[in-house]
C-alpha positions as CSV (number, residue, x, y, z in Angstrom):
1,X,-46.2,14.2,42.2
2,X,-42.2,14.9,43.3
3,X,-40.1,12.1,42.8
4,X,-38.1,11.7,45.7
5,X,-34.0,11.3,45.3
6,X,-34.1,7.5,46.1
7,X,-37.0,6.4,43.5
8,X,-34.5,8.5,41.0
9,X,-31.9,6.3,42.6
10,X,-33.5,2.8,42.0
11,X,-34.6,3.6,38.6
12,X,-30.6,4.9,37.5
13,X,-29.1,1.5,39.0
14,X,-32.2,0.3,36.7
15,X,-30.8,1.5,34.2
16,X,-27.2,1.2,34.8
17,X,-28.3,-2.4,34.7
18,X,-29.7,-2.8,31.6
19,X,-27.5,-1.1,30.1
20,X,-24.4,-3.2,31.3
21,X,-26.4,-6.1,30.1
22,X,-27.0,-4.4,26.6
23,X,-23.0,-3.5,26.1
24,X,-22.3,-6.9,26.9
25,X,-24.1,-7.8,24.4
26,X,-22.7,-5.5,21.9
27,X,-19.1,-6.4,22.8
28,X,-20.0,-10.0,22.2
29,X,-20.7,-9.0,18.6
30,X,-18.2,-6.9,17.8
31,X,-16.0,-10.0,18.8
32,X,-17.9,-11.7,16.3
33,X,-17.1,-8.9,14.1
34,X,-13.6,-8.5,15.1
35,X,-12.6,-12.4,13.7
36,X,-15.1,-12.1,10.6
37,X,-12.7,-9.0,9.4
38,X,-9.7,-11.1,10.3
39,X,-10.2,-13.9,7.9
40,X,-11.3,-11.6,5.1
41,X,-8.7,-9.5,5.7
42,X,-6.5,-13.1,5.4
43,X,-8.3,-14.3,2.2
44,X,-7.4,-10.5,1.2
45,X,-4.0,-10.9,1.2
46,X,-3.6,-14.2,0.1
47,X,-5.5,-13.4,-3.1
48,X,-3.4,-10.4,-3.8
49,X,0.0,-12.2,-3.2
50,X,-1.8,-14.7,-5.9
51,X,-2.5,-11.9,-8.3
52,X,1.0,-10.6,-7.7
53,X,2.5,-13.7,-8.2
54,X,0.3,-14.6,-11.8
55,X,1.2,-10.6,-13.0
56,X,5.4,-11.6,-12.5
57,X,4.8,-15.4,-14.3
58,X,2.8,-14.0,-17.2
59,X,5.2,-11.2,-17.2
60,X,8.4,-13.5,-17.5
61,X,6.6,-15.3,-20.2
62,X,5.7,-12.7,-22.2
63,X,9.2,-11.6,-22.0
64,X,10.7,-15.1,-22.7
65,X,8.4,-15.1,-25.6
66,X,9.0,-11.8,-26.9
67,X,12.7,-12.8,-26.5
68,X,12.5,-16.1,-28.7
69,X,10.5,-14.7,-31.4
70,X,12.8,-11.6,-32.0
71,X,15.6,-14.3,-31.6
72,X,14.1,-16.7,-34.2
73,X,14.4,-13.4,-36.8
């Protein structure tokens, strides 16, 4: 049985259609995606600046306590 040019026609806008519905879709989740990544990325950073900042204090105390004992000699 030959296909003729406009069944083939019908069933690629068919498809073009369900496809455009399906990308949709997918851009709606990467979206999703997109702002999930954000707000870890946030957390990311403000945990290292934490860390960072913790390292430096426990650094300035060691320091200041090294400083004092070798002082108190």
């Amino acid at each position: 049985m030959a296909v003729t040019s406009q069944e083939v026609q019908i069933q690629l806008n068919a498809h073009e259609d369900i496809c455009a519905v399906r990308y949709e879709g997918i851009e709606k989740q990467m979206t999703g995606v997109n702002a999930r990544l954000k707000r870890i990325e946030s957390l990311y950073l403000q945990v290292a600046g934490t860390a960072i900042i913790l390292l430096i204090g426990g650094y300035v105390y060691l320091i200041d306590t090294i400083k004092q004992l070798l002082g108190g000699l």
